[in-house]
VOPAGU-2260 file (C-alpha; in pm, 1 decimal, decimal comma):
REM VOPAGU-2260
SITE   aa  ch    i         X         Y         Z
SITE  UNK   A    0    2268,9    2054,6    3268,0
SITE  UNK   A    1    2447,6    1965,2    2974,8
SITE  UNK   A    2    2664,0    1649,2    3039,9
SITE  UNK   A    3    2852,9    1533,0    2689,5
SITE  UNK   A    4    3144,1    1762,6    2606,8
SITE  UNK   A    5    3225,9    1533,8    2293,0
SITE  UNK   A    6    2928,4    1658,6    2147,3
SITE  UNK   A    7    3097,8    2000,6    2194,9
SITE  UNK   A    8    3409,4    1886,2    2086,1
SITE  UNK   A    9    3303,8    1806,6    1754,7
SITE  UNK   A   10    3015,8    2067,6    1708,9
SITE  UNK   A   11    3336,6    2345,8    1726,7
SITE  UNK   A   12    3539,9    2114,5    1513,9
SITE  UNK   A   13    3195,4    2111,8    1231,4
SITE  UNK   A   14    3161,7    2473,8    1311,9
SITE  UNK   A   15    3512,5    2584,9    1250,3
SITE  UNK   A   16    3560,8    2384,2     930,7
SITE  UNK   A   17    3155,5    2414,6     831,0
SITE  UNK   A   18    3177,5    2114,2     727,8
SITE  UNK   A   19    3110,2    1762,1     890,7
SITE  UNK   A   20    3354,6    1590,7     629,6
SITE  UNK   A   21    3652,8    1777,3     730,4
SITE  UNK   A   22    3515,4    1774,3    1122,0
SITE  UNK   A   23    3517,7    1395,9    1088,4
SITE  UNK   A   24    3899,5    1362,6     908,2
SITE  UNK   A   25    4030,4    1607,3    1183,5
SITE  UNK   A   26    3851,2    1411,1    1475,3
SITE  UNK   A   27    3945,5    1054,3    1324,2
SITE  UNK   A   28    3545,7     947,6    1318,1
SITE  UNK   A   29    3340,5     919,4    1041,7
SITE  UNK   A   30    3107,7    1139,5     869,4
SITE  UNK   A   31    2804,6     989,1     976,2
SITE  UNK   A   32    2913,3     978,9    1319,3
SITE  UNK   A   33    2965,5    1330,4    1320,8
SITE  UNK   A   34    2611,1    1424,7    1168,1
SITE  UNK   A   35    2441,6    1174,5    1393,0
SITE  UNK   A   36    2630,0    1351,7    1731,9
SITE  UNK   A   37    2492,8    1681,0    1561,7
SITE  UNK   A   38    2153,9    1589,8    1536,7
SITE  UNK   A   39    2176,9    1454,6    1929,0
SITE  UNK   A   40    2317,0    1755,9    2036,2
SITE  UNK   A   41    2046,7    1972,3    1862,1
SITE  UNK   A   42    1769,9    1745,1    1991,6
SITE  UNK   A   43    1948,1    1770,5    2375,4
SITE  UNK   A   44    1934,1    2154,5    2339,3
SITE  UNK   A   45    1603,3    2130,1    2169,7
SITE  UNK   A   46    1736,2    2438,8    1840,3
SITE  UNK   A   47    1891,0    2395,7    1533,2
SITE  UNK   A   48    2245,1    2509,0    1546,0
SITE  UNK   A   49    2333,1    2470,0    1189,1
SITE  UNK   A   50    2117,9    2571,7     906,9
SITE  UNK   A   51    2172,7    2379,8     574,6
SITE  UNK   A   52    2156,3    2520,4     237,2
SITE  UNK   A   53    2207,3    2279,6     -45,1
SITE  UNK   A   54    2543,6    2212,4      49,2
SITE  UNK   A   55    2618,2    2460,2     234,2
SITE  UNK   A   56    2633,7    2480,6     661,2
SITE  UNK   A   57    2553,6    2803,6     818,5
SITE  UNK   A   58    2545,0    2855,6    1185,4
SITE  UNK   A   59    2231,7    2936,9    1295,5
SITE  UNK   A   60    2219,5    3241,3    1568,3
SITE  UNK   A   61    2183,8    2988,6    1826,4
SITE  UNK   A   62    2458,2    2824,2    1660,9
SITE  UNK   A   63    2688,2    3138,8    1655,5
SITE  UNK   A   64    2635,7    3185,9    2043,5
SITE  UNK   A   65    2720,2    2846,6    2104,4
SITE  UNK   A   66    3040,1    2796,6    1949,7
SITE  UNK   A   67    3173,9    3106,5    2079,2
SITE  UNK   A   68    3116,9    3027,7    2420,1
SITE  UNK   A   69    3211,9    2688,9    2331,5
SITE  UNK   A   70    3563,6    2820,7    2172,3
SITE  UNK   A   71    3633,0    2973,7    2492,6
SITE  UNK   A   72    3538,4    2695,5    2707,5
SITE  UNK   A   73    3765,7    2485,5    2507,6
SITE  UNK   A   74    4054,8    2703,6    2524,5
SITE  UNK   A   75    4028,2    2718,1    2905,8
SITE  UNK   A   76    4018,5    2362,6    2960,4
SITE  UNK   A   77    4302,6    2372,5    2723,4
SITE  UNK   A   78    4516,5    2630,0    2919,5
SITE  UNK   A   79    4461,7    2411,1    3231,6
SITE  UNK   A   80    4599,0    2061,2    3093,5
SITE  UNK   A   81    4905,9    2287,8    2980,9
């Protein structure tokens, strides 16, 4: 079972933005800490999520599953603290 929903948090934020320097300004952390919470949350669920090209971030299919079912787990924990 997967236990750390800020690693969620801010893989959505990275994903939305595909980029970890605009995930990090949004989420009021640094850059590093964002990359180093995306390399944990790859190792806990043992795939690559995002692909990197240069400087480019791709989502990786893996990665595309992910953050929409993480987008709509979001949303619903959002609609319940409304």
């Amino acid at each position: 079972m997967f236990r750390n929903i800020n690693l969620l948090v801010t893989f959505e934020c990275a994903a939305r933005h595909k980029s970890y320097s605009l995930a990090a300004v949004e989420l009021c952390i640094s850059q590093a800490a964002v990359s180093q919470q995306m390399r944990q949350l790859e190792r806990s669920l043992e795939t690559q999520v995002f692909i990197r090209k240069g400087r480019q971030m791709l989502l990786s299919q893996q990665g595309k599953s992910l953050f929409e079912s993480t987008q709509k787990a979001l949303e619903i924990i959002n609609q319940g603290l409304s």
